[in-house]
N, C-alpha and C positions, 0 to 999 in steps of 0.2 A: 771796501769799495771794489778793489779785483777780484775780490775774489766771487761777489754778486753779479759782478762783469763777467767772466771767467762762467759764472753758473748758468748763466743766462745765455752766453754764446753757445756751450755747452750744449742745453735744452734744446734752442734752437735746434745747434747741428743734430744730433738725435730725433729728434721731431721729424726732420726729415726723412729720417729713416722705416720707421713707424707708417708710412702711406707710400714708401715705394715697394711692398713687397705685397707678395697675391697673399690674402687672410694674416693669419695670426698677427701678432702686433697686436697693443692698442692705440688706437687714433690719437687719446690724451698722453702726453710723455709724462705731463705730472700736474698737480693745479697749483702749484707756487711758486710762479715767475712772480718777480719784486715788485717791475714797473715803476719805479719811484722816478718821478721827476728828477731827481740827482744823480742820474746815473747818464751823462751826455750821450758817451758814443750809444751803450742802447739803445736808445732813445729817438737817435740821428739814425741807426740803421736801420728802427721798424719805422719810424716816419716816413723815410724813403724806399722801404719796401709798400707802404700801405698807400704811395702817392694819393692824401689827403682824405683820405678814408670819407666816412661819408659825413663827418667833420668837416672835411672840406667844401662841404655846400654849406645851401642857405643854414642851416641850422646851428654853424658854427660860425657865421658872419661876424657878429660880435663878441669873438672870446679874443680874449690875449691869444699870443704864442706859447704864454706858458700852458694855458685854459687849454690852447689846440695838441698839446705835447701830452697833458694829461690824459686826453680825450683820446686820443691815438693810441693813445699805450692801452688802454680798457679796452678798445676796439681789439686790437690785435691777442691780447688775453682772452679774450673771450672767445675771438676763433680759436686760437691755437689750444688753448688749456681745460677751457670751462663746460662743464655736460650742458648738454641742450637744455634751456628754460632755464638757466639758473645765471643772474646777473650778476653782472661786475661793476661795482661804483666809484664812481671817481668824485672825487671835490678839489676846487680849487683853495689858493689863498686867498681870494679876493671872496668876501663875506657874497654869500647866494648864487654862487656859479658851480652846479655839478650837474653830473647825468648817471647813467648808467646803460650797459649793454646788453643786450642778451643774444646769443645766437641759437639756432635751432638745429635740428640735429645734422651733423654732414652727407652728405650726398657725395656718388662718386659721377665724373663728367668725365667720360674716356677714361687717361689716366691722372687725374687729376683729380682731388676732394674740395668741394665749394661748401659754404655754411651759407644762409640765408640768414639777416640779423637787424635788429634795429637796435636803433641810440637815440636815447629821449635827453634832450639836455633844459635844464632849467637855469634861468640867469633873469637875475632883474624882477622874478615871480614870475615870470612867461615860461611857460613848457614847451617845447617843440618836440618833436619826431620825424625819426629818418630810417626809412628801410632800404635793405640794399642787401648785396650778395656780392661773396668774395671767393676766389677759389687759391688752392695754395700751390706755390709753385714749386718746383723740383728740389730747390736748394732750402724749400720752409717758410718762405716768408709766401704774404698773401697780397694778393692783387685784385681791389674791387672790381666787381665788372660795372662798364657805363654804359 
């Protein structure tokens, strides 16, 4: 468990590293962040980096908090780690509650890298979808735009 912790603060801090410099770097630090629902403080610190990601609208009305923690973490995986077009699935405990992510390629906005991304979540047999853009900020984490 720290040491998933420990890897994941890690990536994080490095990640940052990877978008403040002119060229070289690559934009991906690696594609194996854990994301597990059991890892609290992570969990707690990309939640409140991603303030409510686009989970936090109508499309996530009806999930638990756990459904909303899962949701969040695939969101933020998919910006930070995942190649454009290629999705991130999540599932819940609760039988028929998942989605998945995808974001698109990054873009640079001043000095700042934004992804464009949608999150389709299905719960109940209902599908919904939600597009949106996020850019990341200096210290790695991302901040949707509203």
């Amino acid at each position: 468990m720290r040491y998933r912790v420990a890897l994941v603060a890690a990536l994080i801090a490095l990640s940052g590293c990877t978008t403040a410099g002119k060229g070289g770097g690559s934009f991906f630090a690696s594609n194996g962040a854990s994301g597990r629902t059991g890892e609290p403080a992570v969990a707690g610190t990309i939640i409140a980096s991603m303030r409510g990601g686009l989970i936090g609208g109508p499309i996530g009305s009806s999930l638990s908090d756990a459904d909303r923690r899962a949701a969040l973490q695939a969101e933020y995986r998919a910006l930070e780690y995942t190649p454009a077009g290629d999705g991130v699935e999540w599932a819940s405990a609760s039988a028929g509650v998942g989605g998945e992510v995808t974001a698109a390629q990054p873009y640079r906005v001043g000095s700042q890298d934004c992804r464009q991304y949608t999150h389709s979540v299905s719960s109940g047999g209902v599908k919904q979808t939600a597009r949106g853009t996020a850019c990341r900020n200096p210290d790695g984490s991302w901040t949707p735009l509203t």
